[in-house]
C-alpha positions, 0 to 999 in steps of 0.5 A, a space after each residue: 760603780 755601775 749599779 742595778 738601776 744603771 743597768 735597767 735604765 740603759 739596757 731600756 735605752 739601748 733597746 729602744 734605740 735598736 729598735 728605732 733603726 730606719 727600715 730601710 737600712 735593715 739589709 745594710 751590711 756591718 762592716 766589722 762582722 763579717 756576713 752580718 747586717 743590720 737586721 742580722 744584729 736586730 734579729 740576734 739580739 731579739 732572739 736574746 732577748 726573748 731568750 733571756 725572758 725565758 731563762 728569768 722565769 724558768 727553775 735553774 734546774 730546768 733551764 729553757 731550751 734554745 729551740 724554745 725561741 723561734 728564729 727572728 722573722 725575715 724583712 722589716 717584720 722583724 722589727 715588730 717582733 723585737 720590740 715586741 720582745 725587749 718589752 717582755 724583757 723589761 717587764 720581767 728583769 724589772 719583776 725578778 728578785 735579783 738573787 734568784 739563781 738561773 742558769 747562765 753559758 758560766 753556770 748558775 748565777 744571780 739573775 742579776 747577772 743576765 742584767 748586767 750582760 743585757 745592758 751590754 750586749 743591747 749597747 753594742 749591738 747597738 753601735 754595731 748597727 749604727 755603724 753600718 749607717 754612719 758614725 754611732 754614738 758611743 757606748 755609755 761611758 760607766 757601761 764600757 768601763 764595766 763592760 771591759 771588767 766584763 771581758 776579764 771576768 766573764 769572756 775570757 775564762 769561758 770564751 777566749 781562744 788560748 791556743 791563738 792567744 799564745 800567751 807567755 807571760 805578755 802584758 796589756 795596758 789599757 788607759 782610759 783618756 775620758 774616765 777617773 779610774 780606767 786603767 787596766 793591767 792584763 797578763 797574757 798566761 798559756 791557759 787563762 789571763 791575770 787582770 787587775 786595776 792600776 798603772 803599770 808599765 805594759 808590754 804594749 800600752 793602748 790610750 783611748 776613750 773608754 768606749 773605744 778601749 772596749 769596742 777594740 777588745 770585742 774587735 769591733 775597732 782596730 788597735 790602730 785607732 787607739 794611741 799604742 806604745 810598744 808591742 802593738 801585735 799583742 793587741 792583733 793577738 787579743 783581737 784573733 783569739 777574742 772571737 766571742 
């Protein structure tokens, strides 16, 4: 289980580690988000940082607006204005009283929940900018098995594209070769998915690190880069309807 010290030490990770990204690799594109380069995925995830300070200290019935953050400056400045903004950040989601209600895209929550969607989104933005230079380090493992609860939980209610999905009852296995207890069992419906823990057979069963299992469910790896059995085109469906 992935605790709150977890989240705040590898969201402080990740961070520190985007912000390292060479200067002169910021105008190289990223090879899986179309019209994105390193600098795009700096700039974003500064503006989300420094969004996500504002939402922590403000009211939940007066919640910031996006117009509150200005857009990330251009060129290799902009790696000062992220970093200046992830030690914002840190500062405050390590002050917060982490039951304090704010508003988030799925209605008020627990301010612990934007530490746990920080944790990961700094880790794959991370990767995503490391590997428009090269071959990235994987995501934490403890943070890509929660991660991939994440998607079930949170992204697909509020972000999954349905009518794409097309799903009619279908079943995805996903099985974690490098954890103890990564396996997942997801049923494809019309209008929303039903997921649980377990080993079961699936119409299409996909094998892999956990991190890997992860970064194909966000569309950043082709299912070919998994071990697949069975009906391999439910996992091209996902990635056309996850469009997060």
């Amino acid at each position: 289980m992935t605790t709150r010290l977890d989240y705040l030490h590898l969201l402080r990770v990740e961070l520190t580690r985007l912000g390292a990204v060479d200067p002169d690799h910021l105008n190289h594109p990223v090879p899986h988000i179309d019209d994105w380069t390193v600098g795009t995925v700096v700039g974003h995830t500064g503006w989300v940082s420094r969004f996500a300070t504002l939402v922590l200290q403000s009211d939940v019935d007066n919640p910031p607006s996006r117009s509150a953050v200005p857009e990330p400056p251009p060129g290799p400045e902009v790696l000062d204005w992220f970093n200046e903004g992830q030690n914002e950040l840190l500062a405050v989601v390590e002050a917060v009283d982490h039951d304090k209600v704010v508003t988030t895209f799925t209605g008020p929550q627990p301010s612990s929940w934007w530490l746990r969607r920080l944790a990961h989104e700094a880790s794959m933005h991370r990767w995503d900018a490391y590997a428009a230079t090269g071959s990235p380090d994987p995501i934490d493992a403890r943070l890509a098995r929660d991660g991939i609860d994440e998607v079930f939980e949170v992204f697909a209610s509020n972000r999954l594209n349905f009518e794409a999905l097309n799903g009619q009852g279908e079943t995805i296995h996903l099985h974690a070769t490098d954890i103890d207890d990564g396996e997942w069992m997801i049923t494809l419906n019309a209008e929303s998915i039903d997921w649980s823990h377990g080993h079961e057979k699936g119409d299409v069963a996909a094998r892999g690190p956990v991190a890997d299992l992860l970064l194909m469910l966000w569309g950043r790896l082709p299912p070919s880069r998994l071990e697949v059995f069975g009906d391999a085109a439910l996992l091209d469906r996902w990635q056309q309807a996850a469009t997060f």
